[in-house]
C-alpha positions in Angstrom: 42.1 -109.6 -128.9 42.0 -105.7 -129.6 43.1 -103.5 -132.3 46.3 -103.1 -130.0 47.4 -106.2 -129.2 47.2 -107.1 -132.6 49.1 -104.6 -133.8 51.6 -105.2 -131.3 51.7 -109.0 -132.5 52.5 -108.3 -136.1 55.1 -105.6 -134.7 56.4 -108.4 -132.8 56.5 -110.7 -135.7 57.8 -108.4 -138.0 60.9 -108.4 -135.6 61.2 -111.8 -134.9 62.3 -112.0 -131.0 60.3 -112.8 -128.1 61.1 -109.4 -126.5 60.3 -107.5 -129.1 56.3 -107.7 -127.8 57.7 -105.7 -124.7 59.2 -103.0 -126.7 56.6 -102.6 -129.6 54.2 -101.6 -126.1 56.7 -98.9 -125.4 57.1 -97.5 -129.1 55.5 -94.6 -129.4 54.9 -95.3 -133.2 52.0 -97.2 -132.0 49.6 -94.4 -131.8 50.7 -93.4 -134.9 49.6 -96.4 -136.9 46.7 -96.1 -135.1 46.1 -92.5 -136.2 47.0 -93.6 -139.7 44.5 -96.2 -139.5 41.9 -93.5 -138.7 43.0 -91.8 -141.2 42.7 -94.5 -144.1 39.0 -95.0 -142.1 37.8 -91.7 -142.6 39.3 -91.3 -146.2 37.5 -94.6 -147.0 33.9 -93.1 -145.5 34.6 -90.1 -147.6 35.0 -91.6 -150.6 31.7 -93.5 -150.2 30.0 -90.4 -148.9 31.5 -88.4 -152.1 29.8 -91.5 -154.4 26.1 -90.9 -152.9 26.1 -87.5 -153.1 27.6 -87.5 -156.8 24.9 -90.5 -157.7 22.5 -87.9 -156.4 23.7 -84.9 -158.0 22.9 -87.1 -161.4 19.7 -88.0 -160.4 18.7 -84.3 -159.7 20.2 -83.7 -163.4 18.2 -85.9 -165.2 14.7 -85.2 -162.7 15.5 -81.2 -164.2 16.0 -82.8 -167.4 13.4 -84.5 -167.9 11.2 -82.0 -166.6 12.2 -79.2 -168.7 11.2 -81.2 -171.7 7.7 -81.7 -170.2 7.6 -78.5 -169.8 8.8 -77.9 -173.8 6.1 -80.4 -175.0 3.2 -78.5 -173.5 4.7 -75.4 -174.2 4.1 -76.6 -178.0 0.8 -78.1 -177.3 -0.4 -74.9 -175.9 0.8 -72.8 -178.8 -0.4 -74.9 -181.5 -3.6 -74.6 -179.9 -3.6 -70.9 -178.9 -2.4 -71.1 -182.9 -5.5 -73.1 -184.1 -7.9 -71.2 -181.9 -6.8 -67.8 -182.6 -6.7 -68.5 -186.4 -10.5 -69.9 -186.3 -11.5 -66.7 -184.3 -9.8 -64.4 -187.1 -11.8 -67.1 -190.0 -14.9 -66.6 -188.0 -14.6 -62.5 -187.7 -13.6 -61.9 -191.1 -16.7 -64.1 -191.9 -18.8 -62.5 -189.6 -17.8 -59.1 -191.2 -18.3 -60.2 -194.6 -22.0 -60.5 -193.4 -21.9 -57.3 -191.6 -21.4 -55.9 -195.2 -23.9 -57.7 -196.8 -26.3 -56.4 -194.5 -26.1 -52.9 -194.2 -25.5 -53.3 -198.0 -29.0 -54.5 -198.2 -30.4 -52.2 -194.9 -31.2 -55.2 -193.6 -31.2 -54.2 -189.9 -32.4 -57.1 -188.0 -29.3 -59.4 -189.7 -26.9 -56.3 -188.7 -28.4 -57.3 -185.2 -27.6 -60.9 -185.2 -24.1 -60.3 -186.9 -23.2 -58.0 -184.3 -24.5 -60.1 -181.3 -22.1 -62.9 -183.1 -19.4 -60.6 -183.4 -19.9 -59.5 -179.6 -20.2 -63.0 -177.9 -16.7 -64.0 -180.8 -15.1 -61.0 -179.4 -16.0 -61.5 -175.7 -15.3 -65.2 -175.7 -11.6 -66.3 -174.6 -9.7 -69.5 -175.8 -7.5 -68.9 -172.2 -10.0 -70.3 -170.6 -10.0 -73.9 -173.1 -6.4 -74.1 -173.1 -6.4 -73.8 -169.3 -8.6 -76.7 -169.3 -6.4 -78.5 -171.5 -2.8 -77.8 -169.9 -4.5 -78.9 -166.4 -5.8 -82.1 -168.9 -1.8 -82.0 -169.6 -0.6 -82.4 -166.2 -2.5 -85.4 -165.3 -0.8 -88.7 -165.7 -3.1 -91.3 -167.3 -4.4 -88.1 -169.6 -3.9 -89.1 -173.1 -3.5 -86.7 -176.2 -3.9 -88.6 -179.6 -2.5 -86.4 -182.4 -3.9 -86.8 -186.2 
């Protein structure tokens, strides 16, 4: 039995004579309830359709969020540790100077040498390069940083 014929039954029922089959063929209404029916159809897909793509929408909300705090917790890794190294170079330096002092204090050349070659190598030496290291240390999964 097709979509027509049925529709044509309950028509026919709904009336409640035997000739009533004969005219509900003829009504023109009949394409109209099929149009309506393809109507509710459609509405029906979109509403599903409208569901996905909203579930997705979260998804892509909580993949950004989560990924901008990723990107917050190594941005505080990386600046404690720029922190920590910079402040060691600047304890080291002023050390380093202090001896600079003491030695031309004393005319003690050859220690002026060695502090300076220090101071050189401190000066030339970058702590880019280590935290580079550690932020691509970061980005791998089964890396683990223990804090104490």
């Amino acid at each position: 039995m097709t979509k027509k014929e049925s529709i044509v039954d309950v028509v026919a029922r709904t009336v409640g004579s035997k000739g009533a089959k004969n005219v509900a063929k003829q009504v023109p209404g009949l394409s109209l309830i099929e149009g309506l029916g393809r109507i509710h159809q459609a509405h029906s897909d979109y509403q599903k359709l409208r569901e996905v793509e909203q579930t997705k929408r979260v998804a892509i909300l909580a993949d950004r969020d989560a990924t901008i705090e990723q990107i917050r917790a190594q941005r505080d890794v990386i600046k404690q540790a720029l922190g920590d190294a910079f402040e060691l170079r600047k304890t080291g330096l002023q050390a380093q100077i202090r001896a600079m002092d003491k030695a031309i204090d004393n005319g003690n050349v050859d220690a002026l040498h060695v502090v300076m070659d220090g101071m050189v190598k401190t000066i030339q030496s970058t702590p880019f390069k280590d935290i580079a290291e550690m932020r691509e240390q970061l980005s791998n999964d089964s890396f683990v940083l223990r804090l104490k």
